[in-house]
C-alpha positions as CSV (number, residue, x, y, z in Angstrom):
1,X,11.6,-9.6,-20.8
2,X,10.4,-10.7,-24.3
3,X,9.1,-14.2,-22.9
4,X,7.2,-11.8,-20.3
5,X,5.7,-10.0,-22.8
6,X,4.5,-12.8,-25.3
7,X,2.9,-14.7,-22.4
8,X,1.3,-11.5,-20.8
9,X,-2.8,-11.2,-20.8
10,X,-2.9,-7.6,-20.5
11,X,-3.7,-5.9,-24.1
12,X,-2.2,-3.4,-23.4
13,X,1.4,-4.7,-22.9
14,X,0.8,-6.8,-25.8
15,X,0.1,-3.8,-28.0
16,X,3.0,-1.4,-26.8
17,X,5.6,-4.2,-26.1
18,X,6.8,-3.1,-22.7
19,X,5.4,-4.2,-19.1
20,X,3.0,-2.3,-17.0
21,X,5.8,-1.0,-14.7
22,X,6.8,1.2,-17.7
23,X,3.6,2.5,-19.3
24,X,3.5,6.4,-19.8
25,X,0.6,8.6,-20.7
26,X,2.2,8.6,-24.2
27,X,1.8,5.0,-23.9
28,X,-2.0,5.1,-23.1
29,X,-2.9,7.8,-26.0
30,X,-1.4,5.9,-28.6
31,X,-2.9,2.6,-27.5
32,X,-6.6,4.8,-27.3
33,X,-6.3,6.5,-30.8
34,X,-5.2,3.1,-32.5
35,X,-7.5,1.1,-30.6
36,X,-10.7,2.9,-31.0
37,X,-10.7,3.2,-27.6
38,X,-14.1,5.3,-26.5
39,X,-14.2,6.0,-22.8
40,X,-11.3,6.2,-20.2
41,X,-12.7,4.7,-16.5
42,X,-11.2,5.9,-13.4
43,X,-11.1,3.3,-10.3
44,X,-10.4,3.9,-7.0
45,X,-11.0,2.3,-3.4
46,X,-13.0,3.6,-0.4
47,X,-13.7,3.2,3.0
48,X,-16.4,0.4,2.6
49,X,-13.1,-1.8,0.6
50,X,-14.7,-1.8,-2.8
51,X,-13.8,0.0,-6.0
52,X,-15.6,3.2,-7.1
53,X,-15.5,3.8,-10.9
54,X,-15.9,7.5,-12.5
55,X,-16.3,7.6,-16.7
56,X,-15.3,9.6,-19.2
57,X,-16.1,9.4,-22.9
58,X,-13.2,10.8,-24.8
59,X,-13.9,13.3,-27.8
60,X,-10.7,14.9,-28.2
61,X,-6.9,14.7,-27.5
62,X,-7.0,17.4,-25.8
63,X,-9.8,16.2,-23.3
64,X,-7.7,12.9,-22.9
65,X,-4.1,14.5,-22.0
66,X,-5.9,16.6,-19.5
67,X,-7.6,14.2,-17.0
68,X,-4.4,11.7,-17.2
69,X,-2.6,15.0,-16.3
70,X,-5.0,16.5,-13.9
71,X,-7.4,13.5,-12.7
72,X,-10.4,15.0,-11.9
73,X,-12.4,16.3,-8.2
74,X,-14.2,13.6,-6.1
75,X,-16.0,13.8,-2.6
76,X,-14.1,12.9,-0.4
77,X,-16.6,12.6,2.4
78,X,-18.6,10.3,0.4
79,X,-15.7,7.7,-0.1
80,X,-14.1,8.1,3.5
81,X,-16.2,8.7,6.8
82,X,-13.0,10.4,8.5
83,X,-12.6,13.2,6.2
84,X,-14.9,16.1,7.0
85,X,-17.5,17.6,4.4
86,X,-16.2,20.9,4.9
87,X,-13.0,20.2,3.3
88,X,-13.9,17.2,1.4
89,X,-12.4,17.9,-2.2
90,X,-10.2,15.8,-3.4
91,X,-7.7,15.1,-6.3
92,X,-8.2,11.5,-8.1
93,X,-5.1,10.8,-10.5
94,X,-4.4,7.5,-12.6
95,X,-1.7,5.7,-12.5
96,X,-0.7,4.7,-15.8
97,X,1.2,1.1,-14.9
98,X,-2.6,-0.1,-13.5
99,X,-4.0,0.6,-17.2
100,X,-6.0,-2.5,-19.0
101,X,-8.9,-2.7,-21.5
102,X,-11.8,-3.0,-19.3
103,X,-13.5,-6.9,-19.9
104,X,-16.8,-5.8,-18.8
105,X,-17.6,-2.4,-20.7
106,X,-20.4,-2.9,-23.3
107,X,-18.0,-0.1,-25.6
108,X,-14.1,-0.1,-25.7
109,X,-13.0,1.1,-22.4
110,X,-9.3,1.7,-21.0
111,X,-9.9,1.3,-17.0
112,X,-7.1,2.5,-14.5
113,X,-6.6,2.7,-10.6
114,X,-6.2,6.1,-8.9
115,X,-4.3,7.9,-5.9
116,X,-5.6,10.6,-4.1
117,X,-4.4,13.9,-3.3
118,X,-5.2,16.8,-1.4
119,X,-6.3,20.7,-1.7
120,X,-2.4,21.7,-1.9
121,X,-1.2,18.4,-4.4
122,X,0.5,16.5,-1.9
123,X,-0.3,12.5,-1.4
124,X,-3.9,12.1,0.4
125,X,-2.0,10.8,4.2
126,X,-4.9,9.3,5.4
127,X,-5.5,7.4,2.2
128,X,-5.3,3.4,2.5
129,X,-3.3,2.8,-0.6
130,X,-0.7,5.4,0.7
131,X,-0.4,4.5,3.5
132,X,0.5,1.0,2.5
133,X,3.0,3.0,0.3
134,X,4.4,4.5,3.7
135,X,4.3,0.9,5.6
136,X,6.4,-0.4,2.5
137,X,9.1,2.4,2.7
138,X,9.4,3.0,6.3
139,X,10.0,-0.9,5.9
140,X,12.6,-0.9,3.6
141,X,13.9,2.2,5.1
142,X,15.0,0.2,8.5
143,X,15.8,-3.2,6.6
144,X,17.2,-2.8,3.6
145,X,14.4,-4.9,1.5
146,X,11.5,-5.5,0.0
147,X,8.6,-6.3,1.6
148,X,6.1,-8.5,-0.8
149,X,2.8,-10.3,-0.4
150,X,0.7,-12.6,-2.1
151,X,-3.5,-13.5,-1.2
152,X,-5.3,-16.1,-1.0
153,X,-8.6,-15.5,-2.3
154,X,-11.5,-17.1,-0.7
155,X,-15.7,-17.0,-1.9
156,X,-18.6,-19.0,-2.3
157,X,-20.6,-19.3,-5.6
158,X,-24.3,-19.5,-4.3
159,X,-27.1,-20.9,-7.2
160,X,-30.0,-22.8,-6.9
161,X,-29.5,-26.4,-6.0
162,X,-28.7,-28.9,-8.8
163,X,-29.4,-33.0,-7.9
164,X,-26.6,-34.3,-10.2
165,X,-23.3,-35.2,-8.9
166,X,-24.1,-34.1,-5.5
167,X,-20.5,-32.9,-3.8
168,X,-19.6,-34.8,-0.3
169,X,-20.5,-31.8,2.5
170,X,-17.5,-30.0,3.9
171,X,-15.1,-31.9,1.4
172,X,-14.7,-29.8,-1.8
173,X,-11.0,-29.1,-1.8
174,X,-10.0,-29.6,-4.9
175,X,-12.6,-31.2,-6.4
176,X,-13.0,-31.7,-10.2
177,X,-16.1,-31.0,-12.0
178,X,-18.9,-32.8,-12.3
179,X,-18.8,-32.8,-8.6
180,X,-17.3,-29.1,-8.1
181,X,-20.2,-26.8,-10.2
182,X,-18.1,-23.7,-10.7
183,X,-14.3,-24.6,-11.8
184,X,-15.3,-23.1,-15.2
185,X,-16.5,-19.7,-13.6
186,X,-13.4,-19.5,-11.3
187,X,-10.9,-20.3,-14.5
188,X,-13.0,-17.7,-16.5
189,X,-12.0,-15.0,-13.6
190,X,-8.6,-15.9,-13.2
191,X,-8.6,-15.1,-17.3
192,X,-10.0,-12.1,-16.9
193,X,-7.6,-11.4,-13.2
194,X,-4.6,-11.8,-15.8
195,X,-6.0,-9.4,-18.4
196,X,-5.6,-6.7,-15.5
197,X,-2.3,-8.0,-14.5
198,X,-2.9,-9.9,-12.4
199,X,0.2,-12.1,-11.6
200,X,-1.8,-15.8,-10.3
201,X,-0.2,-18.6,-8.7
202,X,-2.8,-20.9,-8.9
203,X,-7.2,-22.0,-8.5
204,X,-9.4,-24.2,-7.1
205,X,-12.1,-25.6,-5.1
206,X,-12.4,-25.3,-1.4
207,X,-13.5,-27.5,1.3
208,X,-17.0,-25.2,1.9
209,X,-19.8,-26.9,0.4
210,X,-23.4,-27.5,2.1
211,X,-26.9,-26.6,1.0
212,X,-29.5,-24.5,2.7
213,X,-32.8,-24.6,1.5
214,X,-32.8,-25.5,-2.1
215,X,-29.6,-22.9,-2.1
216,X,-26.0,-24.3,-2.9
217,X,-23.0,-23.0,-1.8
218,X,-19.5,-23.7,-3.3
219,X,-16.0,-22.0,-1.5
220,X,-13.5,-21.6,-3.9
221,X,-10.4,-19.9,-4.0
222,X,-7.4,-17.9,-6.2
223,X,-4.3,-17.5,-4.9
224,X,-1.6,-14.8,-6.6
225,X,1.8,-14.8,-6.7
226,X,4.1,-12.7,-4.5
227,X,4.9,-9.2,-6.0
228,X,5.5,-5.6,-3.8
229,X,2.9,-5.2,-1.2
230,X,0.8,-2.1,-3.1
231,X,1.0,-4.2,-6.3
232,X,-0.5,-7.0,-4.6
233,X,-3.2,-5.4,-2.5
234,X,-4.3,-3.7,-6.0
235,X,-4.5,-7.0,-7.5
236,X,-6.6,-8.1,-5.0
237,X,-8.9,-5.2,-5.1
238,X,-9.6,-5.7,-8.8
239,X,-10.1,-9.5,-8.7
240,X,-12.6,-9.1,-6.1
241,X,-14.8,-6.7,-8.3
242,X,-13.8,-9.3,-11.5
243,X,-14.9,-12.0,-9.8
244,X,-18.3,-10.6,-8.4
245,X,-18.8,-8.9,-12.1
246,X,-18.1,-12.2,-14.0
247,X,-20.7,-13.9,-11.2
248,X,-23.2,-11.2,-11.8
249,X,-23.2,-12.1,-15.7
250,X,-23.7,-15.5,-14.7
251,X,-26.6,-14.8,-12.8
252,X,-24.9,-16.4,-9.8
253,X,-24.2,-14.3,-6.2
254,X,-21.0,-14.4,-5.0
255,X,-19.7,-13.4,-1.3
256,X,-16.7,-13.1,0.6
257,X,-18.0,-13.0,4.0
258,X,-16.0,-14.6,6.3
259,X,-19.0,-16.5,7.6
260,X,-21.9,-18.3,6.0
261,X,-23.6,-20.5,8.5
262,X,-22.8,-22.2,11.7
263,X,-20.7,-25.6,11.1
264,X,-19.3,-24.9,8.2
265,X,-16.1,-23.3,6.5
266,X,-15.9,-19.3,6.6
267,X,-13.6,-17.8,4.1
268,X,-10.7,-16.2,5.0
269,X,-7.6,-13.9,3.0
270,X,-4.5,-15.2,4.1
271,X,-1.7,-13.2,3.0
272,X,1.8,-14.7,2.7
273,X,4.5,-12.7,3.1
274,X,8.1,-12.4,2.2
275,X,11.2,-10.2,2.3
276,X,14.0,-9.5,-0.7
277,X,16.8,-7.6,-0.9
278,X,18.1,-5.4,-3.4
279,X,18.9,-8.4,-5.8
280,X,15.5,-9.6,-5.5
281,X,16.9,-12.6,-3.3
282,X,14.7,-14.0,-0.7
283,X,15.8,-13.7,2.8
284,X,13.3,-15.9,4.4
285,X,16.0,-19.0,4.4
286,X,19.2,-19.0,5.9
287,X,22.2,-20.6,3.8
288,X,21.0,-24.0,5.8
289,X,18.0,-23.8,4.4
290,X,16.5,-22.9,7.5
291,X,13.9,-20.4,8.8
292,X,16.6,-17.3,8.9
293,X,16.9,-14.6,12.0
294,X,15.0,-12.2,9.8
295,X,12.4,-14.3,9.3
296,X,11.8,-15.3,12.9
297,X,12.2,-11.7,13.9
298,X,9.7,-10.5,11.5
299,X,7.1,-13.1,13.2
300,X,7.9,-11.7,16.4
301,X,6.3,-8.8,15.5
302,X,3.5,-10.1,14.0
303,X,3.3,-12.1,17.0
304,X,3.0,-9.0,19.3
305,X,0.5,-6.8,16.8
306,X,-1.9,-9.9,15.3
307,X,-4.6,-8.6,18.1
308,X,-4.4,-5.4,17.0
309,X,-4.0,-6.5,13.4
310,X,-7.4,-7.7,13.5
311,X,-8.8,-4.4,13.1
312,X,-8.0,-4.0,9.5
313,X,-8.1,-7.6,8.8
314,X,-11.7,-8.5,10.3
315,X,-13.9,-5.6,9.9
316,X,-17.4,-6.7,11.0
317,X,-19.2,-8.5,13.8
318,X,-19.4,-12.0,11.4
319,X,-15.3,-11.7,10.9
320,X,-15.2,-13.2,14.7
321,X,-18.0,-15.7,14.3
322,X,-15.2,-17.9,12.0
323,X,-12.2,-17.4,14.4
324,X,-13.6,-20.4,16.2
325,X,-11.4,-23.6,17.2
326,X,-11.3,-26.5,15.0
327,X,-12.6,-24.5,11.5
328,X,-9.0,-24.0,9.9
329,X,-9.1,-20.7,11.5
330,X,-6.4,-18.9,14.1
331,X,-7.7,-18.2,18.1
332,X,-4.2,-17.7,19.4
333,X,-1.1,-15.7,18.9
334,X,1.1,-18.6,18.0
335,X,2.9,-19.8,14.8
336,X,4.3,-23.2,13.6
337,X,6.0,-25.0,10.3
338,X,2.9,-26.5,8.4
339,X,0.3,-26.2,11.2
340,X,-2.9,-25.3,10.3
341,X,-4.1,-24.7,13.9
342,X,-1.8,-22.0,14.0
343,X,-2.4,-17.9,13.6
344,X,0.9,-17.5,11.7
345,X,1.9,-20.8,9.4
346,X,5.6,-21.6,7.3
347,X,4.2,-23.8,4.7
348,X,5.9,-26.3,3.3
349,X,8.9,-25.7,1.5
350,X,11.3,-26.6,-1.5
351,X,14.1,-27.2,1.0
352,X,15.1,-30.8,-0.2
353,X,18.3,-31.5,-2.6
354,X,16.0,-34.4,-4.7
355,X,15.1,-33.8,-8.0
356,X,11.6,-34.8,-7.3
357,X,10.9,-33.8,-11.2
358,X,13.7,-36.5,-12.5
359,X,13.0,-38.6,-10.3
360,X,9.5,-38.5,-11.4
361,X,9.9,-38.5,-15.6
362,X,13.2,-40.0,-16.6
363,X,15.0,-38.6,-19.0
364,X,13.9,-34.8,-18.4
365,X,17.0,-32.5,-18.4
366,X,17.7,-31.5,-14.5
367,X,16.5,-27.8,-14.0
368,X,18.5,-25.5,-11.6
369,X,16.0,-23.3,-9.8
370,X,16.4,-21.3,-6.8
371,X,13.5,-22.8,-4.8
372,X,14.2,-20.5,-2.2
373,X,12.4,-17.9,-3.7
374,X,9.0,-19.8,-2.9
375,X,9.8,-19.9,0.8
376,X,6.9,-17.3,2.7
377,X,5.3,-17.2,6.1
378,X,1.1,-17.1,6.2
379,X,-1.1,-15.0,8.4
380,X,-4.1,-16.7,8.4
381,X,-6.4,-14.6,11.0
382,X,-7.4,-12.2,8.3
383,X,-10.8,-11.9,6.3
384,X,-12.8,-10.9,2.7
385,X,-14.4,-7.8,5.0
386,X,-10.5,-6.6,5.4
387,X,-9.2,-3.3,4.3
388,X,-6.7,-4.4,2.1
389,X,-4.4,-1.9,2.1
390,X,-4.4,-1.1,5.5
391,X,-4.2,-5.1,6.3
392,X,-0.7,-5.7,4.8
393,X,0.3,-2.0,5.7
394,X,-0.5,-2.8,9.1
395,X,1.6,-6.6,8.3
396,X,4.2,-4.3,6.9
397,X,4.5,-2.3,10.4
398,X,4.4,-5.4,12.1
399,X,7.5,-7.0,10.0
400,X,9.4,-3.7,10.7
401,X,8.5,-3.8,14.4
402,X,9.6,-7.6,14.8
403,X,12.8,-6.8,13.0
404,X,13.4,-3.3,15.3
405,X,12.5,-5.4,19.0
406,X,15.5,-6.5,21.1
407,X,14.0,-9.9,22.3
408,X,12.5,-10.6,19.0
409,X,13.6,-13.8,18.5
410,X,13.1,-15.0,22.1
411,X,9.3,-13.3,21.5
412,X,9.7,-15.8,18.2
413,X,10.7,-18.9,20.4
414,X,8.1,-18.5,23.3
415,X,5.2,-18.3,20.4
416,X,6.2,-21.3,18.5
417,X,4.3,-24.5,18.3
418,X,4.4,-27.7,16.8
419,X,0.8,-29.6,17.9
420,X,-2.4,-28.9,17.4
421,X,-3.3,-26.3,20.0
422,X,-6.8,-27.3,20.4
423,X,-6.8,-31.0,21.0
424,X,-7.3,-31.5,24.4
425,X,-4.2,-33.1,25.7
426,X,-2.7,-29.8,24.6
427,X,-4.8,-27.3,26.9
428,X,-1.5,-26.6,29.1
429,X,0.2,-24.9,25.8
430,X,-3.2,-23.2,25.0
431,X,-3.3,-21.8,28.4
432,X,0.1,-20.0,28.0
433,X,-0.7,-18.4,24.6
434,X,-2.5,-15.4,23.9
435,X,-5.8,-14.7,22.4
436,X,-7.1,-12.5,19.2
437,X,-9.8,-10.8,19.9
438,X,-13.6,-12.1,20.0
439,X,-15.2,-9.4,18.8
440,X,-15.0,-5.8,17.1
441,X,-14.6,-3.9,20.2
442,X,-12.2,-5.9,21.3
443,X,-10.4,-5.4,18.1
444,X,-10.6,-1.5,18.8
445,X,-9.4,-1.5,22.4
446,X,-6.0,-3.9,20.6
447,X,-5.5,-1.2,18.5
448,X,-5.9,1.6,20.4
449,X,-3.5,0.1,22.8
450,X,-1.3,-0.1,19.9
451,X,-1.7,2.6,18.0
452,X,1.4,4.3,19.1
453,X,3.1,1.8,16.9
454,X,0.9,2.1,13.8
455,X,1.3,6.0,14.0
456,X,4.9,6.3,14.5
457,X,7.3,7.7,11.5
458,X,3.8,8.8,10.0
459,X,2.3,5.5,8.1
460,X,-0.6,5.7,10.0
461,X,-2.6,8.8,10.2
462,X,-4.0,9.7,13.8
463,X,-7.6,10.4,11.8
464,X,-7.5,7.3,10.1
465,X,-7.0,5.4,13.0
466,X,-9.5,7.5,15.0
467,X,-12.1,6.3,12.1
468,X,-11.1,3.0,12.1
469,X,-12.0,2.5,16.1
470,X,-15.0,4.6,15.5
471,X,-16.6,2.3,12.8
472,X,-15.9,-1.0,14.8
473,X,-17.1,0.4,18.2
474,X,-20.3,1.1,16.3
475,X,-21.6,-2.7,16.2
476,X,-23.5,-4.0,18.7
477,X,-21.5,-6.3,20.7
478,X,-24.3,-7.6,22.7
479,X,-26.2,-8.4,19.5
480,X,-23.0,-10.6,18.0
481,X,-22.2,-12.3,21.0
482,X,-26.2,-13.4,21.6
483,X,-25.7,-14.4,17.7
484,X,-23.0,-17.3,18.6
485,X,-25.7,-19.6,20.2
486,X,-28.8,-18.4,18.6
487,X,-28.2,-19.6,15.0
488,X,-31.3,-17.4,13.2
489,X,-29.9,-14.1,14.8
490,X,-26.2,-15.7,13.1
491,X,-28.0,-16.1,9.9
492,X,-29.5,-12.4,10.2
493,X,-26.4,-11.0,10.9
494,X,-24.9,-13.2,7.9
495,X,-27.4,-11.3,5.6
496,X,-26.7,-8.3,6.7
497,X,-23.0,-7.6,6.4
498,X,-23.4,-10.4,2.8
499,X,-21.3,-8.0,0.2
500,X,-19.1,-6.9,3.2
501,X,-15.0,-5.5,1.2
């Protein structure tokens, strides 16, 4: 735990000595009075997946102690569309284990995230964040484990064009600067991701880069490590509104739309997912090393809810504009080991006995590590417009479902590939394989077929859901499907849902 600590970003753990898990609201008044600390910021998500911040300048202990005891009264109705005005008041309280010295704030600011509650003190059901919270337990309920997740991150950075070192269109993965324009931007936010603690695997460039105009845009992405599912969708939450913040300073635009123009990469949020037991094991390898019955059952039921997924995970009318053959992005209900074609992917894995490290640099000391731990399965359908906590509470349903159905592993077999789906001497497997949807209201009849599901056991609440299908029934299908061949309507609609999560 000390070698945690020393290495840990967050001031806050640095100043009290014990991780975030453990911080009390003794904990964040001592590190306030010591520090000088002048205002206290509230966070919290709503329906339109960004944070909304509320401030408080302290002047008194007894002014602090009561809103990290009581919260404080928001409108409810003005942060959730499902929730009537009538009986909109509700309860926002911090949780102390989110707390970190805000990097932005012009004076000394301690920020934290927020639940919700309701008139009578009980947990807000229809709540996103709770009921990930639900998804998680009701998961670990039937299983036994743990279910965690980690994101990938994707954006572009958009400036005005520079002549010098000109990148090679469409192949910026991992470029190095001069070429790639904003590594030093990205690093600067994964500094800042950590100071929130944020647990990060790794950054870099992305293949997306092209120039419209005199306008360059340059995809990069941050991928996190994986941690419990609420920890992780918070993570995600708050390094979406560092990253645009840090941009904003810049005097650079930053989006996470899933599409930008015809031809060229969209963005997406992958989210890799795996399962440990009560010893923090994980049990997505058998003791062969291979893909374990849990595993495979768990993609069965991703396999038989990813249409219906959709609804959480791609949000707006340009989400289905980049689920389009031969763009890195899933089109079919289908998974694979290391196939990129595929809607559900089992990357590559430490499963050899070398010591590729020895091997490498003679005369470093062999290292026992359980590389098992790094083994996870990616669903790569979802977007930046998702709703991220009702995206990996829906994945968390899905896991639970796979793992409850009888012919879950035959479901696993029929759905499993290992070609490229869309190359043409291929079409007879495409044939047999389902389809996501194509657009929103497709989305909302998937999840309205399989809402049942969502609902059961009470994770998802009837309301929630209700609002859900409303809001993507309300685009204009018509309009989005003209947009697919008319490329200035695209571009319109591009514009219009820009900022989208």
């Amino acid at each position: 735990m000390d070698k945690q600590i020393s290495l840990n970003k967050n001031r806050l753990v640095q100043f009290l000595q014990k991780p975030m898990s453990e911080f009390t609201r003794e904990d964040i008044i001592r590190f306030i009075v010591e520090n000088d600390i002048e205002m206290v910021n509230f966070m919290y998500p709503a329906a339109d997946g960004r944070l909304k911040t509320l401030n408080f300048v302290i002047n008194d202990i007894a002014y602090l102690e009561t809103i990290l005891t009581l919260g404080e009264r928001v409108d409810g109705s003005s942060l959730f569309p499902f929730i009537s005005a009538s009986s909109s008041d509700l309860y926002v309280l911090p949780r102390f284990a989110t707390a970190f010295l805000d990097p932005f704030a012009s004076v000394p600011t301690v920020t934290m995230l927020c639940s919700f509650f309701d008139k009578d003190g009980n947990p807000l059901q229809s709540s996103p964040r709770h009921t990930l919270a639900k998804a998680c337990e009701e998961f670990t309920r039937v299983t036994g484990l743990t279910f965690e997740c980690m994101g990938e991150l994707e954006y572009y950075v958009i400036q005005p064009g520079d002549d010098s070192f000109p990148a090679t269109d469409q192949r910026n993965y991992h470029e190095s600067a001069p070429f790639a324009k904003f590594n030093d931007l990205r690093t600067r936010c994964m500094q800042y991701i950590a100071q929130t603690g944020g647990q990060i695997k790794y950054g870099h460039s992305e293949v997306g880069n092209f120039t419209l105009g005199d306008t360059v845009y340059e995809q990069n992405e941050i991928e996190f490590l994986p941690v419990p599912a609420c920890d992780a969708a918070d993570q995600l939450m708050l390094a979406k509104w560092i990253i645009r913040n840090l941009a904003w300073e810049e005097g650079y635009d930053v989006t996470f739309a899933p599409k930008i123009t015809v031809g060229k990469a969209g963005s997406g949020m992958h989210i890799h997912m795996r399962m440990v037991d009560a010893d923090g094991h994980n049990m997505m390898l058998d003791k062969d090393r291979k893909l374990s019955e849990v595993a495979r059952r768990a993609i069965a039921g991703l396999m038989k809810l990813a249409p219906a997924i959709t609804a959480f995970g791609n949000t707006n009318p340009t989400s289905y504009f980049r689920l389009v053959p031969h763009q890195e992005a899933p089109t079919n209900v289908c998974w694979g080991d290391r196939n990129r074609s595929v809607l559900v992917r089992v990357p590559l894995g430490w499963t050899t006995d070398r010591d590729m490290c020895g091997e490498l640099n003679p005369g470093t000391a062999a290292l026992k590590l359980d590389t098992t731990q790094k083994q996870t399965v990616e669903i790569r359908s979802a977007d930046g417009s998702a709703d991220i906590y009702l995206l990996m509470a829906s994945l968390a349903v899905a896991l639970r479902y796979g793992y409850e159905l009888e012919d879950g592993l035959k479901v696993a077999a029929d759905t499993y590939v290992d070609v490229n789906i869309h190359n043409a001497e291929n079409a007879a497997i495409l044939d047999r394989l389902a389809c996501l949807p194509v657009n929103c209201a497709e989305s909302a009849d998937c999840l309205n077929a399989a809402r049942a599901i969502f609902e059961a056991r009470g994770v998802f609440d009837p309301d929630m859901i209700d609002g859900t299908i409303a809001k993507l029934k309300s685009y204009d299908t018509e309009e989005a499907e003209r947009a697919k061949s008319d490329t200035a309507l695209m571009q319109e609609l591009v514009n219009r849902y820009f900022h989208c999560g």
